[in-house]
Residue, then its C-alpha position, 0 to 999 in steps of 0.5 A: x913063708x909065714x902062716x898069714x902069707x901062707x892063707x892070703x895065697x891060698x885065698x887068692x888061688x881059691x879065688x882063681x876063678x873069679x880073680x879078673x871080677x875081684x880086682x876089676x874095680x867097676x865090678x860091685x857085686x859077684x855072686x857064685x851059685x854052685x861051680x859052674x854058675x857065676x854072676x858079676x855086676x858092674x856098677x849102675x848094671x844088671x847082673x850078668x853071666x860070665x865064663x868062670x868056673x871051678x872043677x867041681x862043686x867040692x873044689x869050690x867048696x874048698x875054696x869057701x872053707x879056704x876063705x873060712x879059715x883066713x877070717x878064723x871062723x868055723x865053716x861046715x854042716x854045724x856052721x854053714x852060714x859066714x858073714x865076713x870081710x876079706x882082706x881088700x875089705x869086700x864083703x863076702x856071705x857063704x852058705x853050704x851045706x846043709x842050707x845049700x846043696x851045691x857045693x857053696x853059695x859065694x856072695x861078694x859085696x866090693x865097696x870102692x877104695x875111694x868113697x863117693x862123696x855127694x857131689x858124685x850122687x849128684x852126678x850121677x843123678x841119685x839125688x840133685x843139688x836142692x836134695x843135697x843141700x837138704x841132707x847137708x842141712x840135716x847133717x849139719x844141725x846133727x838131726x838123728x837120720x834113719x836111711x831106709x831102702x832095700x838091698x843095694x839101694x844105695x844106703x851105706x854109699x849115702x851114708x857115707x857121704x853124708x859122714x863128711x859133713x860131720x864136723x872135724x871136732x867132734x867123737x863120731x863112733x860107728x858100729x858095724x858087722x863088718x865094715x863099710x863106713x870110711x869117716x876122714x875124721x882124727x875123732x872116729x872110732x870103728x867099732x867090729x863084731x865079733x863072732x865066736x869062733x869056739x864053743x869058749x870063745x864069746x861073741x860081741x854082738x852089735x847091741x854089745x858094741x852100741x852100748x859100749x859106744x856110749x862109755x867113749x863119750x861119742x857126739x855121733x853113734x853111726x851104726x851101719x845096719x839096725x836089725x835087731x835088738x841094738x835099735x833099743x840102745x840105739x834110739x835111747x842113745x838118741x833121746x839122750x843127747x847123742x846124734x846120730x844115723x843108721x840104715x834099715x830095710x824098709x820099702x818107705x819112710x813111714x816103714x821104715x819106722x815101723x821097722x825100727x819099733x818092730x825091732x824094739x819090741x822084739x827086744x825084750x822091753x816090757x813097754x806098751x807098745x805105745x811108749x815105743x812108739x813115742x821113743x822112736x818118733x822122739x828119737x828119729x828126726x828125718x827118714x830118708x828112702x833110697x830106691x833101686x828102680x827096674x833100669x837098675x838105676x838109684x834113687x833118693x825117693x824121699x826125704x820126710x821129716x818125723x813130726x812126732x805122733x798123730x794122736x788126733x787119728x788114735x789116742x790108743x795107737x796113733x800113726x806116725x806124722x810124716x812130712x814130707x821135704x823132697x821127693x822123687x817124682x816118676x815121670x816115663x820110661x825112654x825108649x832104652x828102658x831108663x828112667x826118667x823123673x824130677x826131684x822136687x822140694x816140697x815143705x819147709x822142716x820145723x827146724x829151718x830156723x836153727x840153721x840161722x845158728x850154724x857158723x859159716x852156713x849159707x840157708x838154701x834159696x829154697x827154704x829162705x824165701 
């Protein structure tokens, strides 16, 4: 038995406990606090307890440092924090000791094999036919696309399913911590970080990767999660010709642009304030917001359309204009707690008439009348 045949069975008898959760692929979510409290949540659920536990808080601490080494990454009191991906390429966060005090924190994130595509959002009733029709539009015409929502709102199941519309031509280049993003594209190129794993080593980091990006001659640069300073390289790789999209977290559109200037400023870029902001309305043509409302249910709650600044409210520090093409409207709650609401088209994008320009495309009745 080799050694990688070696850690892959030690990971498996660490994962022991939670084994039934880990192949079950209904389950999306498995969250372990401490040894004795194990939490899992199917798909389009709540989180639920369930009977599974290690002997003690220090063999689950074994089985995290097991999962430590089988992603050759450092896990102890100097190093208490792993982000990785396991082998079935679930996503997994570990806290210890010191920042927590109960042996280990496990969190793991399982993405399905089979991607869901539009059609399955629309089945689902994350979005209907009219929003689909507008987010394929957006793909189509190679808008720049910033999808914003919170934690498991939904955003990297859209924006994988809003990769499919990406023509088969065309360099697409995504980055990401750890990967998430599928493209049936010959053209794609998924791109890691690295994380050091001694004090010789060097870490790669996503702002590394993005800049990298560009020397691959990409006509989309993709990357899975904007929060830090990669936002400058990315939004300037978008007021240069590229297209592209990412996910932020942000409870709204117009947050989510600010976010991302935030993100810019921390950067270290010696601009005024005002100069990012109009490198961020340049570079970003449409914010879509996913919601997870209380019945645990996803949502796409806005589809807006950056207009650039609005310098007739400030000249100094003019807000964003936003305009707004579909929206979720809330409606009530039925009696077994779901939601219900409609989804509406509002306005007409400035740029409706480009699509005229797209081979083989047939423009929404929505927009051609």
């Amino acid at each position: 038995m080799n050694a990688q045949t070696l850690d892959n069975e030690l990971l498996k008898l660490s994962l022991s406990p939670i084994a039934p959760w880990v192949d079950d692929p209904e389950v999306t979510d498995i969250l372990v606090y401490g040894s004795r409290n194990v939490h899992i949540r199917r798909r389009g659920g709540a989180f639920e307890s369930v009977n599974a536990c290690w002997f003690s808080d220090a063999d689950l601490m074994t089985a995290a440092k097991t999962i430590g080494r089988q992603m050759a990454r450092r896990l102890d009191s100097r190093e208490p924090i792993l982000d990785a991906r396991l082998p079935d390429k679930s996503r997994v966060n570990i806290i210890v000791e010191p920042c927590y005090q109960r042996g280990a924190c496990i969190v793991i994130r399982k993405f399905p094999e089979n991607r869901l595509s539009l059609h399955d959002l629309v089945r689902f009733g994350s979005v209907d036919s009219s929003g689909s029709e507008i987010l394929e539009a957006i793909v189509r015409l190679g808008r720049n696309l910033l999808i914003s929502g919170g934690t498991g709102s939904g955003k990297t199941t859209l924006l994988n399913a809003l990769c499919s519309f990406i023509p088969a031509g065309d360099v697409v280049v995504t980055v990401e911590d750890a990967r998430e993003i599928s493209i049936y594209n010959e053209l794609w190129v998924a791109l890691e970080t690295k994380h050091a794993v001694d004090a010789d080593d060097r870490e790669v980091t996503l702002r590394d990767l993005v800049r990298t990006s560009l020397r691959l001659n990409p006509r989309w640069v993709i990357v899975g999660e904007v929060r830090g300073p990669e936002a400058l390289d990315l939004v300037r790789s978008f007021n240069t010709g590229h297209s592209g999209a990412g996910t932020i977290h942000a409870n709204s559109a117009y947050d989510a642009l600010l976010a991302l200037e935030g993100l810019i400023l921390q950067s270290g870029l010696d601009v005024p304030a005002r100069a990012v902001k109009e490198m961020v309305s340049r570079a970003i043509h449409v914010v879509v917001q996913m919601g997870e409302l209380s019945d645990h249910s996803r949502r796409l709650m806005e589809i807006a359309e950056v207009q650039g600044l609005d310098y007739d409210r400030s000249a100094t520090f003019p807000p964003y204009k936003l305009r707004t093409l579909y929206q979720f409207e809330f409606k009530h709650f039925d009696a077994d707690g779901k939601t219900h609401g409609k989804f509406k088209v509002r306005e007409t994008p400035s740029w409706v008439k480009d699509l005229q320009l797209i081979r083989n495309y047939q423009m929404p009745d929505f927009w051609r009348h």
